[in-house]
MARPA-465549 format. One line per 10 residues: number of its first residue (from 1); their letters; for each residue x, y, z of N, C-alpha, C. Coordinates in pm, whole numbers, always signed. Example, Ala and Ser with C-alpha at 12.3 -4.5 7.8 and 13.67 -1.06 7.14 Angstrom:
1 = as = +1319,-569,+780,+1230,-450,+780,+1320,-330,+780; +1285,-225,+708,+1367,-106,+714,+1290,+3,+787
// end
This chain:
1 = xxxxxxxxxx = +84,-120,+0,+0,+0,+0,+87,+124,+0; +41,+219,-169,+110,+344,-88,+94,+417,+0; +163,+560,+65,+173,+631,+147,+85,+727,+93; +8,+783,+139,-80,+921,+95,-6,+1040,+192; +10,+1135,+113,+78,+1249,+125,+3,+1417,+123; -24,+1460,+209,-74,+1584,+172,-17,+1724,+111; -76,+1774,-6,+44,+1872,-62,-43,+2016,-34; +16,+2148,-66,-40,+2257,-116,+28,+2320,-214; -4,+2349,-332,+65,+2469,-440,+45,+2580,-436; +180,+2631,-389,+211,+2768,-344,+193,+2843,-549
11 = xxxxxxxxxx = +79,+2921,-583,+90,+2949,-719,-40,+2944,-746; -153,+3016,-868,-263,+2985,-881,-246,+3015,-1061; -132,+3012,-1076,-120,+3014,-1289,-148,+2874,-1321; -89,+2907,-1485,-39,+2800,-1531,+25,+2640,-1512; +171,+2705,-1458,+231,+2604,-1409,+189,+2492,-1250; +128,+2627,-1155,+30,+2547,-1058,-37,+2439,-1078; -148,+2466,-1224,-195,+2329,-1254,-157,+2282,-1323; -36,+2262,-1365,+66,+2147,-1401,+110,+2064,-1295; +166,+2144,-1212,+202,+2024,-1119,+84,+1977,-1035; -25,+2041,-1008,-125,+1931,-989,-140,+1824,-1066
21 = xxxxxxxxxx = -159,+1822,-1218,-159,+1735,-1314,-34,+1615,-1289; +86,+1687,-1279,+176,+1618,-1226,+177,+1521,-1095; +133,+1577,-998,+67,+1485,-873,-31,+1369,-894; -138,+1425,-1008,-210,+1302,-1039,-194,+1151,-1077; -77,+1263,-1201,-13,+1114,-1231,+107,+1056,-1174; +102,+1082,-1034,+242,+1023,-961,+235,+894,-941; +362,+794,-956,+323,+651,-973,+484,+560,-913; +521,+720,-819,+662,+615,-742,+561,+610,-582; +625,+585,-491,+590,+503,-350,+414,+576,-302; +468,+723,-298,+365,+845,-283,+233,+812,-354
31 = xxxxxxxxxx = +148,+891,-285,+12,+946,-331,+4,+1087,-302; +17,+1185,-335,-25,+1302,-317,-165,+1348,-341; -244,+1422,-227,-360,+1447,-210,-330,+1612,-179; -379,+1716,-314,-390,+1805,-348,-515,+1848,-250; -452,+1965,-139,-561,+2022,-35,-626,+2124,-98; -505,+2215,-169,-555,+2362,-210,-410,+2433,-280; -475,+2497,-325,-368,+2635,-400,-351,+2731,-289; -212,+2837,-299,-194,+2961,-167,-155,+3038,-287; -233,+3160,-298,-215,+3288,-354,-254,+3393,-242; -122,+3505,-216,-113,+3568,-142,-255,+3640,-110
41 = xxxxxxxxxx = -312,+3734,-256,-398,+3799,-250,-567,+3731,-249; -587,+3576,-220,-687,+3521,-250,-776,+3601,-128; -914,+3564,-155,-1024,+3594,-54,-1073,+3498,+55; -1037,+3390,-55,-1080,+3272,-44,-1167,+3196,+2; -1300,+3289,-144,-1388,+3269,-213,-1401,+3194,-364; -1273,+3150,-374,-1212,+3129,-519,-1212,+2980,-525; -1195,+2891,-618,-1120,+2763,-673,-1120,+2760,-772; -1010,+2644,-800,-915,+2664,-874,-909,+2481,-965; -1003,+2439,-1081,-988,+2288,-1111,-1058,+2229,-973; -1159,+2239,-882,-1230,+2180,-818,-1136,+2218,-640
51 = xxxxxxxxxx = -1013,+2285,-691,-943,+2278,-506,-956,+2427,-507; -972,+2454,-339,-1011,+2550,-320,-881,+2630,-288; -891,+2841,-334,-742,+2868,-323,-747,+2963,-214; -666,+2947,-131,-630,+3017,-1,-522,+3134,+3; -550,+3199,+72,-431,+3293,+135,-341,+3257,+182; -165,+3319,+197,-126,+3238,+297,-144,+3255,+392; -224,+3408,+475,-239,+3377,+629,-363,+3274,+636; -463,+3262,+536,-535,+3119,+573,-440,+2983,+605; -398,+2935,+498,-350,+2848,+500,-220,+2804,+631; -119,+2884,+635,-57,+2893,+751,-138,+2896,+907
61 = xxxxxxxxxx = -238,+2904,+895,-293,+2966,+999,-392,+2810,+1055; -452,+2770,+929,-513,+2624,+943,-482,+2503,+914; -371,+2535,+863,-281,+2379,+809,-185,+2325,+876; -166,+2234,+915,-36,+2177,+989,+107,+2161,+928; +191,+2145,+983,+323,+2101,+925,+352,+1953,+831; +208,+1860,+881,+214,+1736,+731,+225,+1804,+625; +149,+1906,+613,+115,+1902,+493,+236,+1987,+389; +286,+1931,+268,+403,+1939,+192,+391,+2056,+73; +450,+2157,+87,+385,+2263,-17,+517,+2273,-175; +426,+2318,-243,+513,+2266,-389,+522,+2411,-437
71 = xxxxxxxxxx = +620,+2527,-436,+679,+2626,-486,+594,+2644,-617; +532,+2699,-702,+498,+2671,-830,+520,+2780,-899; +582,+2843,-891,+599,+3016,-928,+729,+2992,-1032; +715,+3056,-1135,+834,+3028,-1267,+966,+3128,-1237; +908,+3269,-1143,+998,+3369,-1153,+1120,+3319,-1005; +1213,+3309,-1067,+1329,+3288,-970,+1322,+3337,-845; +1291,+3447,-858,+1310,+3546,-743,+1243,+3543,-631; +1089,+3514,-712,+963,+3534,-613,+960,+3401,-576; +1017,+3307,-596,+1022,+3133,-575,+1111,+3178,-485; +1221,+3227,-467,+1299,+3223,-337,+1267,+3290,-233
81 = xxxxxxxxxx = +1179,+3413,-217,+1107,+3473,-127,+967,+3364,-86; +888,+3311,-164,+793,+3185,-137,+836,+3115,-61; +972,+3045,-119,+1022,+2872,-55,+1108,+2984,+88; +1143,+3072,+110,+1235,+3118,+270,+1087,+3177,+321; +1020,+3205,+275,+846,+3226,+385,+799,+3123,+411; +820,+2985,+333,+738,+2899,+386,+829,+2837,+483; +982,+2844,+485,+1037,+2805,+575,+1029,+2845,+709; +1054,+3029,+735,+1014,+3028,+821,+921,+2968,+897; +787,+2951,+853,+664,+2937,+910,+686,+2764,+910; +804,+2720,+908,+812,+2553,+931,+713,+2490,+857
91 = xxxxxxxxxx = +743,+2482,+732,+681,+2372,+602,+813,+2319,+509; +744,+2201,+489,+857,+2145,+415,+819,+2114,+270; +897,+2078,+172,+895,+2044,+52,+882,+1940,+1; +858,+1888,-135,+839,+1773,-222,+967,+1740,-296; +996,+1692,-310,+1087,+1674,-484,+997,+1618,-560; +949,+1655,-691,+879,+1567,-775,+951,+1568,-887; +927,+1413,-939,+953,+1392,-1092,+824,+1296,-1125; +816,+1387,-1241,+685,+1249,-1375,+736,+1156,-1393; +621,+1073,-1420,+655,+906,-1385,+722,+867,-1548; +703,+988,-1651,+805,+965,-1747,+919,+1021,-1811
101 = xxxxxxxxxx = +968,+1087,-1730,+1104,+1104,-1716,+1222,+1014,-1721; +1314,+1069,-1791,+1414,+978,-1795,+1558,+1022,-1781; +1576,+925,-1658,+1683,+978,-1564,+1766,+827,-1529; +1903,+877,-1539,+1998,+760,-1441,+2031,+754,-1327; +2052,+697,-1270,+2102,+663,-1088,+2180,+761,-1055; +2296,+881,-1170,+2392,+943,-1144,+2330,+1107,-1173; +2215,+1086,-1093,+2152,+1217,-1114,+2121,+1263,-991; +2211,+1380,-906,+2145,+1393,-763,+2069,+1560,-784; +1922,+1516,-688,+1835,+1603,-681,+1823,+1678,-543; +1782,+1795,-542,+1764,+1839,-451,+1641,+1843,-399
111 = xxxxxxxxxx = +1624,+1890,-293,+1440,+1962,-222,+1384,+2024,-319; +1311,+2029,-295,+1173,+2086,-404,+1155,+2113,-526; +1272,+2024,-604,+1319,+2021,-743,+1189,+1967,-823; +1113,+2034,-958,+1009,+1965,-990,+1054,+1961,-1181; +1024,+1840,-1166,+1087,+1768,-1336,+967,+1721,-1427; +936,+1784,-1501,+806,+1774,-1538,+773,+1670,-1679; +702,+1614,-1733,+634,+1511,-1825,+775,+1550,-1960; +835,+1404,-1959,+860,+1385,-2125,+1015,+1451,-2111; +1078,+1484,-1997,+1219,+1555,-1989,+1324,+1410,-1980; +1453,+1473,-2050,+1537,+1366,-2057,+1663,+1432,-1928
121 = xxxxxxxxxx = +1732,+1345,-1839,+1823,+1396,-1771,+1960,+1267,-1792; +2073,+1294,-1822,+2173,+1215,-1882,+2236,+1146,-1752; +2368,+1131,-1706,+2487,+1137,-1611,+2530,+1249,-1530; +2572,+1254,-1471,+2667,+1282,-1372,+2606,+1461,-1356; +2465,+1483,-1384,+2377,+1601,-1297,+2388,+1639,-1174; +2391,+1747,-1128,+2381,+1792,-1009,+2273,+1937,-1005; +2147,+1911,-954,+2040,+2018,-910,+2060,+2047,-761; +2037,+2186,-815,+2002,+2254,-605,+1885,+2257,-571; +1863,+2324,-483,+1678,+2326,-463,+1636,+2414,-527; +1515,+2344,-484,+1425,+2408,-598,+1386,+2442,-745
131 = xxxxxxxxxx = +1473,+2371,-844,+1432,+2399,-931,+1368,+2387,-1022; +1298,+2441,-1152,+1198,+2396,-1212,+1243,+2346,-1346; +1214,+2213,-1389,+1239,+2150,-1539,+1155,+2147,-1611; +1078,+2217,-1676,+953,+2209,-1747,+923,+2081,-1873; +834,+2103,-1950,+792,+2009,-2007,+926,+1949,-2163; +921,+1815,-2172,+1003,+1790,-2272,+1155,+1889,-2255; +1230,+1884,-2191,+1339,+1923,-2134,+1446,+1846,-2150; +1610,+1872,-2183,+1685,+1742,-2233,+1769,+1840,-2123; +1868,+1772,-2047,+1940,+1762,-1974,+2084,+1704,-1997; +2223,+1701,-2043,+2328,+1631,-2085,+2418,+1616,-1990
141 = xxxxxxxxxx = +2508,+1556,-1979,+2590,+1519,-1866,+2674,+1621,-1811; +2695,+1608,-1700,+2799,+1677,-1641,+2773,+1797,-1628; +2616,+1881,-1594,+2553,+1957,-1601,+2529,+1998,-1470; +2526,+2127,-1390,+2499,+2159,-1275,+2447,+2294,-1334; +2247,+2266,-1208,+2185,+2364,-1240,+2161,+2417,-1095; +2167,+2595,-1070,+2182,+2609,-993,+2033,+2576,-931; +2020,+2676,-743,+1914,+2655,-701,+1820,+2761,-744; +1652,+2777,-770,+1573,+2844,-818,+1559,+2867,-972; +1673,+2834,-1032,+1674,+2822,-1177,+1544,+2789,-1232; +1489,+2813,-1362,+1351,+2755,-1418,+1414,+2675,-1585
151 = xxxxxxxxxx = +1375,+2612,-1633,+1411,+2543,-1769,+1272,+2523,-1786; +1216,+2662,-1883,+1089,+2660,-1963,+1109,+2546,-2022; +970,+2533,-2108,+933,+2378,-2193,+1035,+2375,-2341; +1073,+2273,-2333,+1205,+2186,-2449,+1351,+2280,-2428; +1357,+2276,-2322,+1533,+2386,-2354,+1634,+2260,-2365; +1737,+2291,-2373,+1813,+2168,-2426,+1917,+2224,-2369; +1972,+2158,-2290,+2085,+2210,-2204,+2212,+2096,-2242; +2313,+2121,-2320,+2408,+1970,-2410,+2484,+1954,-2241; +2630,+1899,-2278,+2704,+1798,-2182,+2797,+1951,-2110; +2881,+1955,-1977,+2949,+2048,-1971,+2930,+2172,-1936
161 = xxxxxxxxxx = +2785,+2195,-1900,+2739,+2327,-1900,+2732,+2365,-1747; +2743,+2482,-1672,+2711,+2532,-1543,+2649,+2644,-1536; +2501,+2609,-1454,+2388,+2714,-1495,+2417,+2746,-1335; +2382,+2896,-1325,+2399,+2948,-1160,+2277,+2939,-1122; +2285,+2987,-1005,+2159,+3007,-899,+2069,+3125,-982; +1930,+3107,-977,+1824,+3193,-1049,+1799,+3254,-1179; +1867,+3132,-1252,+1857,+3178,-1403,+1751,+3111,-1474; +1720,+3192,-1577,+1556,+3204,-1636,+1596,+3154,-1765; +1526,+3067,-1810,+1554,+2995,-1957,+1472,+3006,-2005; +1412,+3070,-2168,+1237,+3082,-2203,+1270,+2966,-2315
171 = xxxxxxxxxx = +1173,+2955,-2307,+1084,+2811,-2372,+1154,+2750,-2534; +1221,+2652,-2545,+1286,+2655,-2679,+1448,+2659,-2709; +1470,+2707,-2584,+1635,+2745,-2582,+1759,+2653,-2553; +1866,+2670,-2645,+1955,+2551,-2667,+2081,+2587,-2576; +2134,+2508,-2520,+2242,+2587,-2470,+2365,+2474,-2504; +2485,+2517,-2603,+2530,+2449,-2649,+2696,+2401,-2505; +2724,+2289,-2548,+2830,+2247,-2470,+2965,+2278,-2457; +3009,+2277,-2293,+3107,+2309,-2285,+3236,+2222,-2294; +3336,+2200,-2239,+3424,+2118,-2212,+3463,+2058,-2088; +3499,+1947,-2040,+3523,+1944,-1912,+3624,+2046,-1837
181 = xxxxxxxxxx = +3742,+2081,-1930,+3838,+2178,-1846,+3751,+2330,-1885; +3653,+2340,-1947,+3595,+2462,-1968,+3440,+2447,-1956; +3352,+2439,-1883,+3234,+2432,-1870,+3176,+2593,-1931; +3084,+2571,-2023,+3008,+2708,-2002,+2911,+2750,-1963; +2939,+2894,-1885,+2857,+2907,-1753,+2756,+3024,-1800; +2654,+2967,-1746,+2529,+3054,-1749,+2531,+3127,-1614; +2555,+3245,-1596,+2564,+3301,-1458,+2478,+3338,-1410; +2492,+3366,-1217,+2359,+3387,-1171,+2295,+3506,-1218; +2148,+3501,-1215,+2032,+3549,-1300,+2021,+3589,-1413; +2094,+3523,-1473,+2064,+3511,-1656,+1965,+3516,-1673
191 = xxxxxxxxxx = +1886,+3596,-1800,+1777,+3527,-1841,+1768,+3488,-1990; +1786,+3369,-2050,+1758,+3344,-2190,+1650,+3346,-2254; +1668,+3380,-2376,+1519,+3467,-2426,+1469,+3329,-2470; +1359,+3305,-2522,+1284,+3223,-2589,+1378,+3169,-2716; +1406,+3080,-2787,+1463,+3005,-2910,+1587,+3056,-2900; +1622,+3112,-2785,+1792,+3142,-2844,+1882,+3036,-2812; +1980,+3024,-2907,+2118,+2957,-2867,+2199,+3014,-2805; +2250,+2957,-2706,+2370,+3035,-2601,+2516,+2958,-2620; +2621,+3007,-2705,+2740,+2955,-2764,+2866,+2960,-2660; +2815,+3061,-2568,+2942,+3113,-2470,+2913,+3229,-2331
201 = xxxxxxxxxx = +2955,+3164,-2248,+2950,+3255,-2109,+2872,+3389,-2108; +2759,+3414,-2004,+2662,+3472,-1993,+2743,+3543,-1869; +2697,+3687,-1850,+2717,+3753,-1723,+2645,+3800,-1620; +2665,+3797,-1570,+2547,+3770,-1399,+2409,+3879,-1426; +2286,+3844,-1403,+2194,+3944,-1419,+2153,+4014,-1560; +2186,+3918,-1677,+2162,+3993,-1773,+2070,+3914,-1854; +1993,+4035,-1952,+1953,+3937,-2075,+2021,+3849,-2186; +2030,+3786,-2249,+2058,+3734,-2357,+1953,+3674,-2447; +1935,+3697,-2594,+1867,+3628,-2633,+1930,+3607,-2806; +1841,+3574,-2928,+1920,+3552,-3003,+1992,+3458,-3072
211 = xxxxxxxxxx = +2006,+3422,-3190,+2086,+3289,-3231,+2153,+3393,-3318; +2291,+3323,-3300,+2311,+3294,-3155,+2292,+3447,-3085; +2258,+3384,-2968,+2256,+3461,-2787,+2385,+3578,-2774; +2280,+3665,-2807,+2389,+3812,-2733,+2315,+3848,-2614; +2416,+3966,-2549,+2350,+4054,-2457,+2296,+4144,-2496; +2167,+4165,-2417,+2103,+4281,-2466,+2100,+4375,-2379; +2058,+4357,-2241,+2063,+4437,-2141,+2114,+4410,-1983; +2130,+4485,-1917,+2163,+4400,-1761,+2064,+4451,-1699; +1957,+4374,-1581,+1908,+4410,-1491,+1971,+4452,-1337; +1865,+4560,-1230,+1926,+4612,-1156,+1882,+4587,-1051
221 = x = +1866,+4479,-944,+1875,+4412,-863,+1784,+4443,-736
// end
C-alpha cells in the first residue's frame, strides 16, 4: 500500500496546474492528495480545477506542518522569497519527478526540485533546490543547475554546461556544450530569451537572447 501524502501549491497560474496534473499522475511510492492552491492575494472565495485557493495567512494559519507545499511560481526570485516564507513558518517540501522522465542513478536532486512530463536527464547532474524542469526538457551530462533556476518547456541544455543560482531559460532554448576543463557558464540570474542559442559565457543578471545569444541588457537588482 502506498503512502498518501498531503500537498499545497504555493501558485494559482499556469504552471500550478501542471504540477497538480503532475501529482495526479504520480506513480513512485507516494500518493499526493492536493488540499488547495496559496495565492497571497486570494479571498478565499475562489477555486481553482475543483481545489479550493487560499491565502497564505489562511492556510498557515489552518494547516499543519504534514502538509508538503510545492513552490509553483516560474519567476526565480519570487520562488525564493515563497520557498524562505514557507520556511520560516516551518513547512517542508516535495521533490517531484513524472513518472516519465528519464533519468539515471547518477543524477542527484535536490528539495523541491520539480521535473516535469517527457524531460530527458543524462549522467553525472547535479540540481540545487528548488528547481523547475519544465515540459520535454533534455538535460546532458555533467551539467549543474543552480538553485531556483527555471528550464521553460524543451530547452536543451548539451554535456558540460554550469547554470547558476536563479537563471531564467524561455521556452525553446539551446544551450550548447562546454568542455570538461571549460564548462560554459550561465551566470547567476541570466535570463535566456525564448529560441535562443547560447554559444558562450553569460554575465550575472543579464539578458541574452538571439541565435546565436547576445547581450542585450543587464538588470538592476
Amino acid at each position: 500500500m502506498r503512502d498518501t501524502k498531503k500537498i499545497a501549491i504555493y501558485g494559482a497560474g499556469g504552471f500550478a496546474r501542471e504540477v497538480a496534473w503532475l501529482l495526479s499522475a504520480y506513480e513512485k511510492k507516494e500518493i499526493f492528495d492536493v488540499v488547495c492552491y496559496i495565492e497571497d492575494d486570494s479571498d478565499g472565495d475562489r477555486s481553482l480545477n475543483g481545489k479550493p485557493i487560499f491565502s497564505w495567512q489562511h492556510f498557515s494559519t489552518f494547516f499543519t506542518h504534514d502538509v508538503l507545499i510545492a513552490v509553483a511560481v516560474g519567476n526565480p526570485q519570487d520562488r525564493e522569497k515563497l520557498v524562505n516564507k514557507c520556511i520560516a513558518a516551518g513547512f517542508s517540501f516535495p521533490t517531484l519527478i513524472h513518472h516519465t522522465v528519464e533519468m539515471s542513478e547518477f543524477v542527484e536532486l535536490s528539495v523541491g526540485a520539480i521535473i516535469c512530463c517527457g524531460s530527458i536527464l543524462t549522467v553525472n547532474i547535479k540540481i540545487d533546490e528548488h528547481v523547475h524542469i519544465n515540459l520535454g526538457c533534455s538535460v546532458g551530462h555533467d551539467v549543474r543547475i543552480g538553485a531556483f533556476s527555471t528550464l521553460s518547456p524543451s530547452v536543451h541544455v548539451s554535456g558540460n554546461v554550469h547554470i547558476g543560482k536563479s537563471v531564467y531559460i524561455g521556452t525553446n532554448a539551446s544551450i550548447i556544450n562546454g568542455t570538461t576543463e571549460k564548462p560554459l557558464i550561465i551566470a547567476d540570474g541570466t535570463v535566456i530569451g525564448a529560441g535562443a542559442c547560447v554559444t558562450k559565457n553569460t554575465e550575472p543578471n543579464s539578458l541574452y537572447a538571439g541565435v546565436p545569444a547576445e547581450f542585450k541588457k543587464r538588470y538592476t537588482l
